[in-house]
N, C-alpha and C positions, 0 to 999 in steps of 0.2 A: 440691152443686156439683161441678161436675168441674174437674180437674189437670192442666195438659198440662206437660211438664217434659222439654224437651229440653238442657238445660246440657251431657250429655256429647257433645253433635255441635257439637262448638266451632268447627270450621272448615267448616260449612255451615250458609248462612241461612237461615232460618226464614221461609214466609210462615203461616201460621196464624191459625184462626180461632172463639172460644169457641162452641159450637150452644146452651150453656147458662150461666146466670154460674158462674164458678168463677176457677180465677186460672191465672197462664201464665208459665212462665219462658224467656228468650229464649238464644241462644246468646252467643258472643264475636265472630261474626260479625255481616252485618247482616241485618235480620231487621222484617218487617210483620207488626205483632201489631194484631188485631182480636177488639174484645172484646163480650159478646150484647149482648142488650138489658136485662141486669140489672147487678148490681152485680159489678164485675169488680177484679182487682187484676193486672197486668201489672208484667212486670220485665223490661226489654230487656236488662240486661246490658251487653257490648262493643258494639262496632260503631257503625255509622249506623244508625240506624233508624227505622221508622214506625211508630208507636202509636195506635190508637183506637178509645177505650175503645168507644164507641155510645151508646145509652141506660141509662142507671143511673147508680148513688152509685159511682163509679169510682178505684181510688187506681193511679195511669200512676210509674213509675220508671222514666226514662232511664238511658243506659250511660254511660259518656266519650265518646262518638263526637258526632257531629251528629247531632240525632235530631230528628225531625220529630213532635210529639206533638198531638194532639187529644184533650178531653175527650168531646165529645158534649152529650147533653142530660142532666142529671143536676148530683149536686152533687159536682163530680167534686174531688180532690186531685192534683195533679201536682207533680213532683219531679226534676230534670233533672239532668244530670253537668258535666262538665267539657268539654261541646264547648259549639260554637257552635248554640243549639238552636232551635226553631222552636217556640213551646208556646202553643197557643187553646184555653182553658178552656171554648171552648160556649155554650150556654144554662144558666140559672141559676147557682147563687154557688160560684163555684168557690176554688180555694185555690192559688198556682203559684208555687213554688219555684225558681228559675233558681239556678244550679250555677256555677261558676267559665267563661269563656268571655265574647264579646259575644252575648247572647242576645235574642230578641225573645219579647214575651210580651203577650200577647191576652187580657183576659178576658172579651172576647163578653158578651150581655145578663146583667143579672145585677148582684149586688151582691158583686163578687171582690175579694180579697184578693191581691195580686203581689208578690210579694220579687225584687229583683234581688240577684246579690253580683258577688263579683270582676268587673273585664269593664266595658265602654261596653255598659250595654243599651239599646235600644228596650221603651217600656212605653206599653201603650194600653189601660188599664180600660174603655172600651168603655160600652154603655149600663147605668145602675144606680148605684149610689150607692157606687165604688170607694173601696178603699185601696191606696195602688199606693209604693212602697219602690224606690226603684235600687239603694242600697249601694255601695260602692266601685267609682270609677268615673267617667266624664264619660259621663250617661245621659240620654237622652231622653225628656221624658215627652208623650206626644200630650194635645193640647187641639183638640174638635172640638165644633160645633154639633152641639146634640139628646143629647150626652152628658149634659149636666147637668140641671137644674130652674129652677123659678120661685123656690124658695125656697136659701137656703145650707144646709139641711141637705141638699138633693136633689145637692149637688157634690160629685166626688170630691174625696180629701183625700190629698194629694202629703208625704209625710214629712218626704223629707229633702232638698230641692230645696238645688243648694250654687249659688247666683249666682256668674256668671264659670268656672264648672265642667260643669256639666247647664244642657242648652237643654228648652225648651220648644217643638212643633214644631206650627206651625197648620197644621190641615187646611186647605185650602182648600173653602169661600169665606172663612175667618176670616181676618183680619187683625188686626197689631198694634193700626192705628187705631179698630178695632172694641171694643178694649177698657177697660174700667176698672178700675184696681187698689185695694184701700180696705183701709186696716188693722182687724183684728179682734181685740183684742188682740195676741198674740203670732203672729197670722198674717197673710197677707195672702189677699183673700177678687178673684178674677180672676173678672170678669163679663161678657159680650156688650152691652154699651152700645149696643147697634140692638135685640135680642130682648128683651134684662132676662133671660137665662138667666147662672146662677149654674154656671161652668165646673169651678171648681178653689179648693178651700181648701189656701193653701200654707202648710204648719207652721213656725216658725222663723223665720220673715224677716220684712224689712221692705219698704214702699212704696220707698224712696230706694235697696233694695240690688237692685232690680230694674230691666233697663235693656231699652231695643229690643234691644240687641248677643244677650240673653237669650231670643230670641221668633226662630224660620227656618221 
């Protein structure tokens, strides 16, 4: 694989691009890193930046800046810094890190895995059978028709949902009235009461600690 490693041009950006997989190190500046169609490993470093991977098993490392990341197709890992970041995982099961910052995070078809941390993030697992995490924070986790299944094991599964703290944000055409809430044990199980699709298994709560004030 080939190496391209430009860290000592620290105050020029980088636009670059892998002709083969290998891995890429970015500057302190900002810098669009594009990566082949294999398995690539990119590190933005400083700055703002734009990241993507392409096709392959891809591992994307953000800087502190604002960084604009895309996985591609692949079963990509992504890993963001301390700005406010833009990260879409792609096609298939990706893996996305969000860093300190309000960050939005995407995980495109697929069956992903989303960490928010510090920061109000936006989080949308998107089509597939999500695990999706805000972390500290008043985060937003999206609930949209066709994300989910017929069955409760086909919904995604929302961790750490804090009621009266993190909303839940219907796509539209969803509406509140659209929905039904049922306890599952120790969760609550959010279903499309027009489809019968099974949206979101939310861990920790209950039916009575979830309210309309909860659902925008």
């Amino acid at each position: 694989g080939i190496t391209v490693n430009i860290a000592d041009n620290d105050n020029v950006g980088l636009v670059e691009s892998l002709p083969t997989p290998g891995s890429m190190v970015g500057t302190a500046a900002d810098d669009n890193l594009v990566g082949s169609a294999g398995d690539d490993v990119i590190n933005a470093r400083g700055g703002n930046n734009a990241l993507d991977g392409g096709a392959g098993n891809d591992v994307l490392l953000g800087g502190n800046g604002a960084d604009y990341i895309t996985g591609g197709a692949g079963l990509d890992q992504i890993l963001s810094g301390n700005g406010e970041d833009y990260l879409d995982g792609g096609d298939d099961d990706d893996v996305i890190f969000a860093g300190m910052g309000s960050d939005r995070l995407y995980g495109g078809a697929g069956n992903d895995k989303l960490f928010g941390d510090l920061g109000d993030d936006y989080l949308f697992g998107g089509a597939g059978v999500d695990t999706v995490t805000g972390g500290v924070g008043r985060d937003v986790f999206v609930l949209a028709d066709g994300m989910g299944g017929m069955m409760v094991v086909l919904a995604d599964v929302i961790s750490d949902f804090v009621p009266g703290e993190d909303v839940f944000d219907l796509i539209p055409s969803l509406g509140f009235d659209d929905l039904s809430m049922v306890q599952n044990g120790g969760d609550v199980v959010i279903q499309n009461r027009v489809t019968n699709e099974f949206l979101a298994r939310v861990q920790g709560v209950d039916v009575p600690s979830l309210t309309q004030a909860d659902f925008v």
